[in-house]
C-alpha positions in Angstrom: -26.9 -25.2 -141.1 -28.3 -27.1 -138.0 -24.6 -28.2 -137.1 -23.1 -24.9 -137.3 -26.4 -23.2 -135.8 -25.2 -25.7 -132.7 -22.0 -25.5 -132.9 -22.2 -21.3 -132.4 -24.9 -22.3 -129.8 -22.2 -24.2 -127.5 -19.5 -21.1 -128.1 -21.4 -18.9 -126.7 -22.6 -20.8 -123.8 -18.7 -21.8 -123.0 -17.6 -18.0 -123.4 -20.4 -16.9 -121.1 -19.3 -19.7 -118.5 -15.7 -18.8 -118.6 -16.5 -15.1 -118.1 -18.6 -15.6 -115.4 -15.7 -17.8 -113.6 -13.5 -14.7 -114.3 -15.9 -12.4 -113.0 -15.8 -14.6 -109.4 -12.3 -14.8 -109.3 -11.7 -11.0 -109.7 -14.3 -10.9 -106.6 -11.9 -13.0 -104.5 -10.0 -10.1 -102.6 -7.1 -12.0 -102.3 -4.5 -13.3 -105.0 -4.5 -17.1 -103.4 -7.7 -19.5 -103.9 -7.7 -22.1 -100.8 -8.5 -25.3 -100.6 -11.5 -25.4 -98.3 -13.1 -28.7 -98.7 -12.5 -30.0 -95.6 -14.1 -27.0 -93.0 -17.2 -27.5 -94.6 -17.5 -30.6 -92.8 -15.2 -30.2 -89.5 -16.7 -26.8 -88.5 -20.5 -28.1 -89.0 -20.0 -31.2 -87.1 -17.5 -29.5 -84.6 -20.2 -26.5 -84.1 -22.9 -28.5 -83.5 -21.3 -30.9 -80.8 -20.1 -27.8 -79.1 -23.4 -26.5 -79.2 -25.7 -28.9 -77.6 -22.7 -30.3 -75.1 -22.2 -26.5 -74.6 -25.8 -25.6 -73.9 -26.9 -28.4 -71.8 -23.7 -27.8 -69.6 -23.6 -24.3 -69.3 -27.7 -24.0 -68.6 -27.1 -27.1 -66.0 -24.2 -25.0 -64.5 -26.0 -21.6 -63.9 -29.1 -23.4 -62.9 -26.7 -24.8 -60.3 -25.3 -21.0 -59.4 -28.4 -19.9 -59.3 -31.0 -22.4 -57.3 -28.5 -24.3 -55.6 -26.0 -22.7 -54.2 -27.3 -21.0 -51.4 -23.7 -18.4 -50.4 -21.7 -17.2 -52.8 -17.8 -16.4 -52.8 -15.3 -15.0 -55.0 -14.4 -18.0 -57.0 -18.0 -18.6 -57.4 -19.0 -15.2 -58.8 -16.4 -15.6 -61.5 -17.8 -19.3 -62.7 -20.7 -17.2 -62.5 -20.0 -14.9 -65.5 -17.7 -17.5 -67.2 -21.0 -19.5 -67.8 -23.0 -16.1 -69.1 -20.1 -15.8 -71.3 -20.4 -19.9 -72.6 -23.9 -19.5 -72.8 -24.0 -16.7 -75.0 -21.4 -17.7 -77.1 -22.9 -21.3 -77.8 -26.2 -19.8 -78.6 -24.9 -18.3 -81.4 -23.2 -21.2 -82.8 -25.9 -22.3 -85.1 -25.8 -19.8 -87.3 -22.3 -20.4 -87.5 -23.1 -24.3 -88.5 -25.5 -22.8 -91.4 -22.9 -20.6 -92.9 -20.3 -23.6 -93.0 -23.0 -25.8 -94.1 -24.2 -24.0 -97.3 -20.4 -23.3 -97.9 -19.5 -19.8 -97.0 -23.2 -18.7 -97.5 -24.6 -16.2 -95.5 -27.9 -15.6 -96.1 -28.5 -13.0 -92.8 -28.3 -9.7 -92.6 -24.6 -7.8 -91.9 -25.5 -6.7 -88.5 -26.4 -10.5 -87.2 -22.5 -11.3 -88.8 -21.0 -8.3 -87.0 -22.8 -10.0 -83.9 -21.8 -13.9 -84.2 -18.2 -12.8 -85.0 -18.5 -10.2 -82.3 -19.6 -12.9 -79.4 -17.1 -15.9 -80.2 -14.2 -13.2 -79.4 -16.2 -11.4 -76.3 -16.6 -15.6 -75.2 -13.2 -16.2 -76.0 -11.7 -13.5 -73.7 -13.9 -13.5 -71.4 -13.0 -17.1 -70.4 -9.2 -15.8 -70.9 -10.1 -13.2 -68.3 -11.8 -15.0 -66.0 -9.8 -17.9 -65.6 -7.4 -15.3 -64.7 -9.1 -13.9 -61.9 -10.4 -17.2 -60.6 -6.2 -18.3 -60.5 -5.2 -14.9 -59.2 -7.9 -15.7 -56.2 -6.6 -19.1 -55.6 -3.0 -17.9 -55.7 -4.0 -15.4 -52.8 -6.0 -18.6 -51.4 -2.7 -20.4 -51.3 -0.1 -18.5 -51.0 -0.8 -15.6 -49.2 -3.6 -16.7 -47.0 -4.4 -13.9 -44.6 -4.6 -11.0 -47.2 -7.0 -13.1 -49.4 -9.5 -13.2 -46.6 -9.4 -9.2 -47.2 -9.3 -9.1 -50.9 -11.4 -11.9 -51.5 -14.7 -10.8 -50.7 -17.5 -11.1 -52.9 -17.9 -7.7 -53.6 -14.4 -7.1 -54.5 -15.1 -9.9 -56.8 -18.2 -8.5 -58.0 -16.4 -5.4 -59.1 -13.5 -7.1 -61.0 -16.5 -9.0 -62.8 -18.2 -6.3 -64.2 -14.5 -4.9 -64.9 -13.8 -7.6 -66.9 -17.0 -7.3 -68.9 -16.4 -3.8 -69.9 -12.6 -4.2 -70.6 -13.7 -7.0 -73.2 -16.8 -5.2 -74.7 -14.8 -2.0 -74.9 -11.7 -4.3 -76.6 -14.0 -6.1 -79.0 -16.2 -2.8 -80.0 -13.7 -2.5 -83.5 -15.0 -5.8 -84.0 -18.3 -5.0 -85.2 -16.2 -2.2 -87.1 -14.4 -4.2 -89.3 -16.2 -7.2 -89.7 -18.6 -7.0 -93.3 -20.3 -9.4 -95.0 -19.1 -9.3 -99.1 -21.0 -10.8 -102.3 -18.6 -13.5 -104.4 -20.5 -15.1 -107.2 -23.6 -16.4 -106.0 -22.9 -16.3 -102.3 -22.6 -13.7 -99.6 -19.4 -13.9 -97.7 -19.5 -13.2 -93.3 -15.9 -12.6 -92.9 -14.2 -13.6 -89.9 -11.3 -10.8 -90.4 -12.4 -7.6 -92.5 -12.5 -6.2 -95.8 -9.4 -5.9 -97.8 -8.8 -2.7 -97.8 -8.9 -2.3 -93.8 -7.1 -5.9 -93.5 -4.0 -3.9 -92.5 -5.7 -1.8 -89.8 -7.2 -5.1 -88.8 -3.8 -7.1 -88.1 -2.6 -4.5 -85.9 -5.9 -4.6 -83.8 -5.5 -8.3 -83.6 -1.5 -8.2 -82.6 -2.9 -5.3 -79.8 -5.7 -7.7 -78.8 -3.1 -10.5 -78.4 -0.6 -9.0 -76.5 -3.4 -7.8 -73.6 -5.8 -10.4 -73.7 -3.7 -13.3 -74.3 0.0 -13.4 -73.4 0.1 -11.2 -70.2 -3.0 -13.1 -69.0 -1.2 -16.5 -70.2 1.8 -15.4 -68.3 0.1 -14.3 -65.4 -1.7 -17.6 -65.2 1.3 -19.8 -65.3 3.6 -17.8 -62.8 0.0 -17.9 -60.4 -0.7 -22.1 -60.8 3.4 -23.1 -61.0 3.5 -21.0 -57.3 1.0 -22.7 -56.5 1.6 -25.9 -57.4 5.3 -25.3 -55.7 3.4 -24.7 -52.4 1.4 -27.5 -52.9 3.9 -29.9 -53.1 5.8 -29.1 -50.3 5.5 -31.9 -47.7 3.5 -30.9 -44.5 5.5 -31.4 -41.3 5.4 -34.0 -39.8 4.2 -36.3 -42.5 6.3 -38.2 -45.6 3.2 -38.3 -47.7 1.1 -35.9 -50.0 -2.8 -35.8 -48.7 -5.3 -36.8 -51.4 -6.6 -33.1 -51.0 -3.2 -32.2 -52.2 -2.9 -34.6 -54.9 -6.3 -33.4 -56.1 -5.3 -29.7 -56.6 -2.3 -30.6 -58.2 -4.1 -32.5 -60.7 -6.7 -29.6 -61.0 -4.0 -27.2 -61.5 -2.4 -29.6 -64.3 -5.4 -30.0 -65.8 -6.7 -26.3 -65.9 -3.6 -25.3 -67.6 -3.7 -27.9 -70.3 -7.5 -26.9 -70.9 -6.2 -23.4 -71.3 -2.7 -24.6 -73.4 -4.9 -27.1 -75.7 -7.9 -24.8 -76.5 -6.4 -20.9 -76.6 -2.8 -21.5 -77.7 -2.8 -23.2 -80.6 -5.4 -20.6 -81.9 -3.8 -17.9 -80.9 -0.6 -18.9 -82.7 -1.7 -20.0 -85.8 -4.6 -16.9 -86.1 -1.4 -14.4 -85.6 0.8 -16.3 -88.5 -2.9 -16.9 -90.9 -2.9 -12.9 -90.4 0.7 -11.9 -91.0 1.4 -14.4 -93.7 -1.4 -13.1 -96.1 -0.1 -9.7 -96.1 3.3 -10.7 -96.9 4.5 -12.1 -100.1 4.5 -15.8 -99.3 3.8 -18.7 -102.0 0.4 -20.3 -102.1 1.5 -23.7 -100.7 2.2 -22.0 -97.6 -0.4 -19.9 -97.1 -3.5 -22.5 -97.7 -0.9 -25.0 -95.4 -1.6 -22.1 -92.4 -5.0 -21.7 -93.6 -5.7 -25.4 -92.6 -3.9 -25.3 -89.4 -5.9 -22.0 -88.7 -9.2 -23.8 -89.5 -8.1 -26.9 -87.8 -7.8 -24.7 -84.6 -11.2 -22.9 -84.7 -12.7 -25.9 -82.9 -10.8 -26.3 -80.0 -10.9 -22.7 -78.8 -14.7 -23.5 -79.4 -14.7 -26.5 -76.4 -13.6 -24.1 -73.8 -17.4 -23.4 -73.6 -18.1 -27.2 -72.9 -14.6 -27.5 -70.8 -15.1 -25.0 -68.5 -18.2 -26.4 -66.8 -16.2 -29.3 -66.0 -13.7 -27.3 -64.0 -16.4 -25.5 -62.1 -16.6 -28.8 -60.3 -12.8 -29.1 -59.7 -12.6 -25.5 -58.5 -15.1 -25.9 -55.4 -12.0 -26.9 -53.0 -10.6 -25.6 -49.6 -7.5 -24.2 -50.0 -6.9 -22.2 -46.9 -6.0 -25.4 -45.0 -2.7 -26.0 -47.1 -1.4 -22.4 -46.3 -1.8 -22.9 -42.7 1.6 -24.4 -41.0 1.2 -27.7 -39.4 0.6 -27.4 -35.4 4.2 -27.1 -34.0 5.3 -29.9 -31.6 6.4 -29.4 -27.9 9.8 -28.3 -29.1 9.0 -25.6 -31.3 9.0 -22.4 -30.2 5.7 -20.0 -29.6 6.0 -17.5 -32.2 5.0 -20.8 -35.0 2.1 -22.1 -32.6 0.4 -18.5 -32.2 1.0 -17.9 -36.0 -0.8 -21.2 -37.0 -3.5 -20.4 -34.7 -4.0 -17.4 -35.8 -4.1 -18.4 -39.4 -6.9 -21.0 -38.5 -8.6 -18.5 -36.1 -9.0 -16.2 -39.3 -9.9 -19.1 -41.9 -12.8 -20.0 -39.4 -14.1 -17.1 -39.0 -13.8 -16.3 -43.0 -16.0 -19.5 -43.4 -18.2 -19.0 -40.6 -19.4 -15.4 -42.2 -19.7 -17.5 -45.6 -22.1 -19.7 -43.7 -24.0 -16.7 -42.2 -23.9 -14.4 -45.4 -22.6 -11.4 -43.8 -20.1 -11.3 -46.3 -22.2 -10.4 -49.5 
């Protein structure tokens, strides 16, 4: 009697287990399980170096902006807000490394999840955005010297700023729309995406969101710095040789687009097929193999916020100089000597009301 007293006493506790692993797999809103494992340690780690990096950078940077340097420009005002945007990004990152830490736990409330989700994409495009603006001014810089003095001002500058700050918050509003936190089994779930049922709605938001904030900005970008870099490269009369200064922006050009290529691209592209290829009818091996290259990608459009304070020390150049022609020789004509002069006349007296801060 004992035995079979037991041996009803292990039934039941196996039928009880097995319904309670049916009851968590008909909470998974989606017909593929993935295997996870391995963000549970990346993200964590990868968080947490972004965030103290991040932090100390970013803080060191607008300490910099703000005690330090005494006469703003253009270029300046946008580093400016792309280090607000860093900082308020990484600052949120350690929720983020609790949630990947107690595996897909969130233990907050829905609002706080609507926010974190809310400030990685307001961080990510606003460092698209401003990137753009700080090539677009050094494109004018470069290549069309004269009208940049105009359009360059600071308080033109000022107004594209605070531009860019409502295009972005007004973009990323359905954000804090779709994004929900869910129960599954014993956890609570912060999506990154949305619920099922508005998942659609979602993906074309996202495509919308792509197209604006990513690929015309992207394409903008690399039509600006390959112009530049053309212009750059040109020899300067009268010499064989490319100046160090030259050689320098060249390189900062180079490596501002492989910052942008290596930390927004591959996101970008493997976000838009993670979205698409769940709604479509794709086998499971497929769709956990994008799931990992969509994880694997989360990171690096994380390190734009520890990147970009490195570039705010490459950006601080003179670039007037290299639009100015070369002062013509005795042979050359007077229409090329008064146009150089004049083109230094007007980049000395641009840097002279710098100095002064008239320009404001």
């Amino acid at each position: 009697m004992a035995n079979a007293s037991l041996l009803l006493l292990l039934r039941s506790l196996n039928t009880s287990a097995n319904t309670s692993d049916a009851d968590c797999e008909e909470e998974d809103p989606y017909r593929c399980t993935f295997n996870e494992e391995f963000k549970y340690i990346l993200l964590p780690i990868s968080y947490s170096l972004v965030f103290v990096v991040g932090l100390c950078l970013n803080l060191l940077a607008l300490y910099i902006f703000l005690f330090r340097i005494k006469t703003w420009n253009a270029s300046t005002t946008y580093m400016f807000n792309l280090a607000v945007s860093d900082t308020l990004y990484v600052i949120s990152l350690p929720l983020l490394v609790y949630y990947y830490a107690k595996r897909n736990h969130w233990p907050f409330s829905v609002g706080l999840c609507k926010i974190v989700r809310f400030l990685f994409y307001t961080n990510l495009y606003c460092s698209i955005l401003f990137l753009l603006c700080i090539s677009i001014h050094r494109f004018m810089g470069i290549c069309f010297p004269l009208k940049s003095l105009e359009w360059g001002q600071v308080r033109y500058a000022r107004w594209v700023s605070a531009t860019v700050w409502a295009v972005v918050i007004a973009c990323q509003s359905p954000v804090l729309y779709f994004v929900t936190t869910s129960p599954r089994c014993d956890k609570i779930t912060c999506h990154d995406t949305s619920a099922k049922d508005l998942f659609g709605d979602f993906i074309i938001y996202s495509t919308v969101m792509l197209v604006l904030l990513f690929c015309i900005p992207f394409l903008v970008i690399i039509v600006c710095y390959s112009l530049m870099a053309r212009r750059l490269l040109q020899p300067t009369r009268g010499t064989t040789r490319m100046s160090s200064s030259k050689k320098k922006s060249v390189k900062m050009i180079a490596v501002v687009l492989a910052v942008f290529i290596i930390c927004f691209l591959p996101f970008h592209i493997t976000r838009t097929l993670y979205y698409y290829f769940r709604d479509w009818d794709l086998s499971c091996a497929t769709l956990d193999a994008i799931n990992l290259a969509y994880k694997l990608t989360r990171p690096l459009a994380s390190t734009n916020s520890c990147l970009d304070p490195i570039l705010y020390f490459l950006a601080g150049q003179k670039f007037v100089k290299f639009a100015c022609p070369k002062t013509p020789g005795p042979g050359e004509n007077q229409t090329t000597s008064n146009t150089t002069v004049n083109c230094r006349l007007r980049a000395r007296d641009q840097l002279a009301m710098k100095a002064k801060r008239i320009v404001s």
